[in-house]
PASEBA-1860 file (N, C-alpha, C; in nm, 3 decimals):
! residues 192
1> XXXXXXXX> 3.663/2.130/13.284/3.710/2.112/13.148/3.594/2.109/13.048 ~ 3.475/2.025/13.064/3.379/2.058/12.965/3.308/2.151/12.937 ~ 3.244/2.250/13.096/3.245/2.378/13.083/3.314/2.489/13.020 ~ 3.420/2.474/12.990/3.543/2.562/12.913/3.534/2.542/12.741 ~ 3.510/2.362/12.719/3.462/2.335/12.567/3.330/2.378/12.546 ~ 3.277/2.392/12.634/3.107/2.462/12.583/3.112/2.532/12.551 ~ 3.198/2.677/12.674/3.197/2.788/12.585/3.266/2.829/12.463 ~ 3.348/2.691/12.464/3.433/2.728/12.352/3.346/2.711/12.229
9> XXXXXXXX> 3.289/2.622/12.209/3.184/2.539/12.109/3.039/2.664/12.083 ~ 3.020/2.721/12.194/2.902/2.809/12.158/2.968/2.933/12.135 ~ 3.088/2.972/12.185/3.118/3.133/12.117/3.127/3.073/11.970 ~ 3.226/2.971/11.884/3.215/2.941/11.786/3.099/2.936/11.706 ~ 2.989/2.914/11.745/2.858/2.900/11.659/2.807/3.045/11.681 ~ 2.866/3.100/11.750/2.808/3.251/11.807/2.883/3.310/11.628 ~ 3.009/3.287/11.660/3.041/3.385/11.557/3.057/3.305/11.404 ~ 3.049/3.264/11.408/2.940/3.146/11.261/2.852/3.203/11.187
17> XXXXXXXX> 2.710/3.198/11.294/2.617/3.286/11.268/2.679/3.429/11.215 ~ 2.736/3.500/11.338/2.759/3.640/11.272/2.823/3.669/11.134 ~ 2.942/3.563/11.114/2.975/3.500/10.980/2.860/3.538/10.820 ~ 2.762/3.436/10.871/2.674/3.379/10.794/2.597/3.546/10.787 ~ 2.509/3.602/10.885/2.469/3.700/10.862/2.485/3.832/10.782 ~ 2.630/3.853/10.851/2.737/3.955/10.722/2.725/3.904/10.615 ~ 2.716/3.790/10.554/2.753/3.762/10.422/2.602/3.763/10.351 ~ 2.478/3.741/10.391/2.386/3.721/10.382/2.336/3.886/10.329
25> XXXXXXXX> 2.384/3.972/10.440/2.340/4.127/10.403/2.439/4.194/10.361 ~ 2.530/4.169/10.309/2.578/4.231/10.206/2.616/4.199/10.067 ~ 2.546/4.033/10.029/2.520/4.035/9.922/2.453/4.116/9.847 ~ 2.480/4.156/9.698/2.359/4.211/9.627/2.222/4.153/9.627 ~ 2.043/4.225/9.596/1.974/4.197/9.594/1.947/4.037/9.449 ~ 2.044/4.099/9.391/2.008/4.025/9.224/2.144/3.972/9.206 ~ 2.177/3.804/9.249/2.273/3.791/9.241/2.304/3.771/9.103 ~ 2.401/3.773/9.026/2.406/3.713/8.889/2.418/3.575/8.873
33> XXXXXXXX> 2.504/3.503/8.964/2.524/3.402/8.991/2.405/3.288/9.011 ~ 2.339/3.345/9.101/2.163/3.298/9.110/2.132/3.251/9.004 ~ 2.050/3.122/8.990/1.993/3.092/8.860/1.833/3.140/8.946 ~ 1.719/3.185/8.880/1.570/3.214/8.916/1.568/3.037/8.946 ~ 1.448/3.041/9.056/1.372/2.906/9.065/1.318/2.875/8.977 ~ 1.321/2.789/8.834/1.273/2.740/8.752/1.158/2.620/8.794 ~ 1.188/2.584/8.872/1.074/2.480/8.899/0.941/2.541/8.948 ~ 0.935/2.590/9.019/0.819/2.706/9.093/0.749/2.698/8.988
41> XXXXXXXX> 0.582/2.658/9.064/0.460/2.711/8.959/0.434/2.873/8.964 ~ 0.401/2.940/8.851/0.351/3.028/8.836/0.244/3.097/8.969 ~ 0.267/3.220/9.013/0.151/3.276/9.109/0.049/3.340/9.029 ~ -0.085/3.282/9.031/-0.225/3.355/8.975/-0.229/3.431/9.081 ~ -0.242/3.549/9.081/-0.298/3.616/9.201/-0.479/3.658/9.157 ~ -0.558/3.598/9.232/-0.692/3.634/9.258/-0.726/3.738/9.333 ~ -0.833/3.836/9.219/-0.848/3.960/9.360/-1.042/3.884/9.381 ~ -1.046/3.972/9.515/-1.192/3.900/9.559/-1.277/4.008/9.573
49> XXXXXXXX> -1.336/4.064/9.469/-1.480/4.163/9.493/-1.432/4.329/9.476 ~ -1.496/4.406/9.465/-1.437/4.514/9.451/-1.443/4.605/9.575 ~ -1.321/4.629/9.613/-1.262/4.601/9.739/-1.221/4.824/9.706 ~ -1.273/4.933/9.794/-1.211/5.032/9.749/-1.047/5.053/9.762 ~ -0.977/4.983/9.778/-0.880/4.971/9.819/-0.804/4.859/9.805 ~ -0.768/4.789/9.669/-0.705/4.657/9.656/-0.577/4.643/9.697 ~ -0.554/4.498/9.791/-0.463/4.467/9.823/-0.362/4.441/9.749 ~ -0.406/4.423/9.627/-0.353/4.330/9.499/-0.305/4.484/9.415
57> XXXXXXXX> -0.333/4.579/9.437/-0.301/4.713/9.302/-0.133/4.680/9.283 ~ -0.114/4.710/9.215/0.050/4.747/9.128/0.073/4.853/9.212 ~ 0.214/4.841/9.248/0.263/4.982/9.309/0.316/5.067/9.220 ~ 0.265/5.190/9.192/0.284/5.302/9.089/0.420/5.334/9.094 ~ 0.467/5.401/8.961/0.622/5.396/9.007/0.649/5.452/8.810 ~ 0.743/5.561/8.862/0.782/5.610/8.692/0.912/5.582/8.671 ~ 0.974/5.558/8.583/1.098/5.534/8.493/1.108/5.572/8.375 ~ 1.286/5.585/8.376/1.288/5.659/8.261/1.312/5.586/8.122
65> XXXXXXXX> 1.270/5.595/7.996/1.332/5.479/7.948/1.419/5.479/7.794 ~ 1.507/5.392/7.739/1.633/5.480/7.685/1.594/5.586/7.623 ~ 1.508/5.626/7.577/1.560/5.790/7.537/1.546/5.897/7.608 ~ 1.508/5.846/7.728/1.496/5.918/7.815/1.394/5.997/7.861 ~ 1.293/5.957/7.796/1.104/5.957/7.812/1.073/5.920/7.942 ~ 1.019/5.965/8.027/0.966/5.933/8.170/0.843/5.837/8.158 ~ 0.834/5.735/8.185/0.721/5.648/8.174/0.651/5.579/8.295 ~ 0.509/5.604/8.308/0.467/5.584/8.450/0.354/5.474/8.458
73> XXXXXXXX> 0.416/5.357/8.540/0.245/5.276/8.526/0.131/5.344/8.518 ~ 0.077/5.428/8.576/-0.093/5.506/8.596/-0.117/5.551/8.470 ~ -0.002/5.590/8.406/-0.052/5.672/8.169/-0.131/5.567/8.157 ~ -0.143/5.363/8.190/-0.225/5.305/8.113/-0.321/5.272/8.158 ~ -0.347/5.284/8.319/-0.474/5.267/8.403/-0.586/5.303/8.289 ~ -0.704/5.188/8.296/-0.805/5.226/8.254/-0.770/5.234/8.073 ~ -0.710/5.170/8.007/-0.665/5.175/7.842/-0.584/5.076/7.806 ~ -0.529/4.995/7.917/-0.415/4.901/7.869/-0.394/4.750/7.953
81> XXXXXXXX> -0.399/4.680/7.938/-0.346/4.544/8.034/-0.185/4.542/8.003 ~ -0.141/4.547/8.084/0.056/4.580/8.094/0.119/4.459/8.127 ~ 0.226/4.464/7.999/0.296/4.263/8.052/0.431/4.369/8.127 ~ 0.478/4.308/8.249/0.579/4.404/8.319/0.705/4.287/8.301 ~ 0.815/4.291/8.269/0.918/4.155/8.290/1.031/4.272/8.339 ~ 1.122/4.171/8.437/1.211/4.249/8.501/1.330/4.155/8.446 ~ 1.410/4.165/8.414/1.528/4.137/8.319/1.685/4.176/8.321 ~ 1.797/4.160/8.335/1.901/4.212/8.303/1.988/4.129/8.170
89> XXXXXXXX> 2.094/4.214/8.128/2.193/4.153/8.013/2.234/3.986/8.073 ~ 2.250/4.022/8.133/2.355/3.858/8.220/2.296/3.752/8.242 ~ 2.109/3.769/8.227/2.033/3.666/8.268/1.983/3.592/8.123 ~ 2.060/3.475/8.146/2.054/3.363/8.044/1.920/3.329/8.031 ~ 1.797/3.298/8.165/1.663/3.293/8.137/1.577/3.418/8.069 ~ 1.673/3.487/8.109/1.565/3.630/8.084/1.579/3.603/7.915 ~ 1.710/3.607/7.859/1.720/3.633/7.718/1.696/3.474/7.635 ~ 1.637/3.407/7.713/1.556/3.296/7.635/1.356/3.319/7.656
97> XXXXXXXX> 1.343/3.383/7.806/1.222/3.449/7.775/1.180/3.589/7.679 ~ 1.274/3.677/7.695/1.252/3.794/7.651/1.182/3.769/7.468 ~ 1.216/3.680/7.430/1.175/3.669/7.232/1.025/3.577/7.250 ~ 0.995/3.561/7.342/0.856/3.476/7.317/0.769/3.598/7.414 ~ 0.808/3.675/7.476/0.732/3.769/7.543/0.693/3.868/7.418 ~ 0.773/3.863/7.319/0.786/3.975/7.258/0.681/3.964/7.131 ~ 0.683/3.833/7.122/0.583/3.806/7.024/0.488/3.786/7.061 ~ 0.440/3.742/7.229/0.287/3.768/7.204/0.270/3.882/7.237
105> XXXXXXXX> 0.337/4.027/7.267/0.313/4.092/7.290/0.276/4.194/7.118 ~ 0.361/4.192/7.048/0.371/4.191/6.904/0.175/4.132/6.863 ~ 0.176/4.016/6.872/0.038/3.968/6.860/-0.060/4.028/6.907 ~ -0.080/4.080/7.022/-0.166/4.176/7.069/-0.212/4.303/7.130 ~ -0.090/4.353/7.049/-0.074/4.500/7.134/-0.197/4.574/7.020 ~ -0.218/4.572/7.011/-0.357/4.635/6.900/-0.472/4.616/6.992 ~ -0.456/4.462/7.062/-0.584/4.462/7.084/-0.581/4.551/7.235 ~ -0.463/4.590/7.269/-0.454/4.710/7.383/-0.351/4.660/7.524
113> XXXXXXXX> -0.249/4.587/7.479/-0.173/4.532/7.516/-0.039/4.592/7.548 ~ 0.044/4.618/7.645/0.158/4.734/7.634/0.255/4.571/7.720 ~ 0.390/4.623/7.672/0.475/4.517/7.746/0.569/4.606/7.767 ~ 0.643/4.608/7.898/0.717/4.721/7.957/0.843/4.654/7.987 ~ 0.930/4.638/7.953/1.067/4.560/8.009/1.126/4.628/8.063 ~ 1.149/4.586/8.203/1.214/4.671/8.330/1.366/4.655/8.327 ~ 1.424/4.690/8.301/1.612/4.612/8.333/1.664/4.677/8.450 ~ 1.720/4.562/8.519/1.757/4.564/8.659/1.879/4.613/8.701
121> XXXXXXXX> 1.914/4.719/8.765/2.051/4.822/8.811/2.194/4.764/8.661 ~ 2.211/4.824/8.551/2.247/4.807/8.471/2.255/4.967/8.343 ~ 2.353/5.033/8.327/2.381/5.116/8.262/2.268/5.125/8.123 ~ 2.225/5.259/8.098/2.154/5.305/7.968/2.242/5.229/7.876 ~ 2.381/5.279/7.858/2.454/5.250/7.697/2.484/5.086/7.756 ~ 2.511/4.976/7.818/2.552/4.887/7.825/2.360/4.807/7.743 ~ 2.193/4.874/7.825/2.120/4.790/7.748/2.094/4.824/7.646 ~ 2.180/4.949/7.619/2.067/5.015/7.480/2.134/4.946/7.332
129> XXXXXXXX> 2.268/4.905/7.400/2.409/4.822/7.297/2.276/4.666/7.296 ~ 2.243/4.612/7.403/2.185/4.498/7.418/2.053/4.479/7.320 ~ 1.977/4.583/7.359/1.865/4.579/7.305/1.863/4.604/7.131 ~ 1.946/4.665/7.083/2.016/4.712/6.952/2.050/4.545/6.879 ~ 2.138/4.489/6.954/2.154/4.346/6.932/2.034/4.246/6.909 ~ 1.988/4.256/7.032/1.855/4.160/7.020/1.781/4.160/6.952 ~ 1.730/4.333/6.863/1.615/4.314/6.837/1.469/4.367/6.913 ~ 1.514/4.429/7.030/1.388/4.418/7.102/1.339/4.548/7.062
137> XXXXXXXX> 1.177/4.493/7.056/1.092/4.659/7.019/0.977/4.678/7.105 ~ 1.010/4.651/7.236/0.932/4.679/7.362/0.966/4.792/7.406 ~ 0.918/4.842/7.533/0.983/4.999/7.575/1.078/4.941/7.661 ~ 1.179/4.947/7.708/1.269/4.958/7.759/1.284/5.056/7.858 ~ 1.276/4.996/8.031/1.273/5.093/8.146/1.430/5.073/8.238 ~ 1.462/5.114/8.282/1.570/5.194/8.364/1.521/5.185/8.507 ~ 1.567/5.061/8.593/1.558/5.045/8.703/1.693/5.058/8.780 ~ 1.738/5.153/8.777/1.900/5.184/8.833/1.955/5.151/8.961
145> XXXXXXXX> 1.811/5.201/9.036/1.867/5.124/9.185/1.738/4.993/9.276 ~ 1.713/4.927/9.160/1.621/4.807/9.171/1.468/4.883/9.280 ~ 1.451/5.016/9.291/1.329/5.022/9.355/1.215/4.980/9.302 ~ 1.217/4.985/9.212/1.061/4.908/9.151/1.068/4.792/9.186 ~ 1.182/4.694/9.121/1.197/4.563/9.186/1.128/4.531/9.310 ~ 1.221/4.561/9.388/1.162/4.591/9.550/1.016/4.591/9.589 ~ 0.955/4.729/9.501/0.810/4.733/9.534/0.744/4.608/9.470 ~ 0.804/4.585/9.351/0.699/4.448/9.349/0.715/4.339/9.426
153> XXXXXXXX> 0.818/4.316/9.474/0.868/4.204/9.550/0.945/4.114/9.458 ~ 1.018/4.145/9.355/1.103/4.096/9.263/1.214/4.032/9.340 ~ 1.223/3.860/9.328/1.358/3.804/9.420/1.410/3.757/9.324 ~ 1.399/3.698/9.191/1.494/3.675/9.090/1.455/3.693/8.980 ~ 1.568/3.679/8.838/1.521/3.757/8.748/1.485/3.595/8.601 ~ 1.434/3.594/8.542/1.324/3.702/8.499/1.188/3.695/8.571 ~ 1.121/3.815/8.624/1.003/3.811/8.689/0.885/3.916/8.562 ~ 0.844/3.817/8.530/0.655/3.874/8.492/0.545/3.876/8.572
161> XXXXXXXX> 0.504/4.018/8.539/0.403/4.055/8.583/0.267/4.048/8.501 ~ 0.176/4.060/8.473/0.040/4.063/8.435/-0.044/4.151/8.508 ~ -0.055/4.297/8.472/-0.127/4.429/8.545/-0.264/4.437/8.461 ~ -0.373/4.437/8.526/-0.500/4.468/8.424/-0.507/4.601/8.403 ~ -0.657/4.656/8.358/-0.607/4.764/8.307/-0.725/4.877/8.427 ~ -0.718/4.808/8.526/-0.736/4.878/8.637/-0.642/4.924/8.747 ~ -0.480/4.825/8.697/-0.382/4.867/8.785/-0.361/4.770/8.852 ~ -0.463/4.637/8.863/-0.474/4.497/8.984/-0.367/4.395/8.909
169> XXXXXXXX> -0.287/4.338/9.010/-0.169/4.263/8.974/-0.242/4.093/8.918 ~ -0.228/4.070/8.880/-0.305/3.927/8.806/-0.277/3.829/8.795 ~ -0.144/3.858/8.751/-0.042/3.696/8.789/0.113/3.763/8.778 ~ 0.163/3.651/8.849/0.347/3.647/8.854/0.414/3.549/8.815 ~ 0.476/3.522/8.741/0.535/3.401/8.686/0.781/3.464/8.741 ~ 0.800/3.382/8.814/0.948/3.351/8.853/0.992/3.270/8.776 ~ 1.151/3.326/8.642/1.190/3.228/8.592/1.146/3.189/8.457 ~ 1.220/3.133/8.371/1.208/3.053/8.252/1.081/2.965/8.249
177> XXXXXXXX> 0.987/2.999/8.190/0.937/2.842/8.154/0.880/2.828/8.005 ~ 0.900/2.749/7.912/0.911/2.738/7.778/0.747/2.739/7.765 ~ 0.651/2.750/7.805/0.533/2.741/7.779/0.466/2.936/7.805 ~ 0.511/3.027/7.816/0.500/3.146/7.873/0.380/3.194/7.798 ~ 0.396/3.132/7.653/0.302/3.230/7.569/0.194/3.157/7.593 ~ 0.142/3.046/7.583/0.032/2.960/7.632/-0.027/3.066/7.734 ~ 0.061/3.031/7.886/0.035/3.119/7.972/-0.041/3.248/7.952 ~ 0.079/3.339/7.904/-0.041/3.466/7.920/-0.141/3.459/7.799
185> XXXXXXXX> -0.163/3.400/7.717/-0.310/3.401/7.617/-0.395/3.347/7.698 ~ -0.372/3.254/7.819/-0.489/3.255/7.925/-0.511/3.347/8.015 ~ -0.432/3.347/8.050/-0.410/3.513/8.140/-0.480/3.628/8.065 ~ -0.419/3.677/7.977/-0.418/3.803/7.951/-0.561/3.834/7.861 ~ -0.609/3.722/7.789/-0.721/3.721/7.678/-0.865/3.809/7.757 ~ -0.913/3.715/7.861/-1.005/3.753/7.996/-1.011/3.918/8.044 ~ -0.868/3.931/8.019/-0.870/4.094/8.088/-0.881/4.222/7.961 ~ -0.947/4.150/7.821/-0.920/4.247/7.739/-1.022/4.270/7.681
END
């Protein structure tokens, strides 16, 4: 008799798991539902020496963006330090970060500063209605089937990047945090 509840008890956790697994991989990558980890400190990423081959480079990658201009990280290699934010309409952090990104980017794009806003698997006319609304006068990129995401290792949204203007990834910041512009004027000042 207890032999019979064992197996009964472990096929049950058998198919639990399998349960849990299915549901696990066929969620979407970017849930909406997801709030980003807000608590998480910021990642500085340090590169160490000049390395022919950095571990740390940006993975190259072109998009198109609303007007339909092809735009490729490598145009600013060597001319630009690039603020990268990955963003969609639905993300309540994103559209409380997106207006303070915008102004320090506004603040120093002269001094050679480009800010690239990525939006995450989301229709041209649904951000171009968004961006029209908001206000925004960044470039606006077209990530349709989240591969860029991916290559950066993007797990929730809003994700900033900080690219120097050698292409080396510099820092990552996951998530809302009301201090952002502080942030990159330390960040970003050094690399310009």
């Amino acid at each position: 008799m207890i032999g019979r509840n064992f197996v009964f008890a472990a096929a049950g956790l058998v198919v639990a798991a399998g349960i849990f697994s299915f549901y696990r991989a066929s969620r979407p990558a970017l849930d909406p539902q997801e709030s980003p980890a807000m608590e998480r400190e910021p990642e500085i990423i340090r590169v160490q020496g000049d390395q022919p081959r950095n571990p740390n480079a940006a993975p190259e990658f072109t998009l198109t963006d609303l007007t339909g201009r092809q735009v490729s990280l490598s145009s600013y290699r060597g001319k630009k330090v690039v603020i990268m934010e990955f963003w969609a309409t639905w993300c309540k952090p994103c559209r409380m970060t997106m207006p303070m990104i915008e102004k320090f980017w506004k603040k120093h794009q002269a001094r050679g500063v480009e800010l690239l806003s990525v939006n995450q698997q989301e229709s041209r006319e649904l951000v171009k209605r968004f961006v029209e609304a908001s206000s925004i006068e960044s470039r606006v990129l077209l990530d349709l089937d989240a591969g860029v995401a991916t290559a950066f290792g993007v797990y929730g949204l809003p994700t900033l990047f900080v690219i120097d203007k050698q292409g080396v990834l510099r820092y990552k910041q996951v998530g809302f945090r009301p201090d952002v512009e502080e942030r990159l004027e330390r960040i970003v000042a050094p690399l310009l």
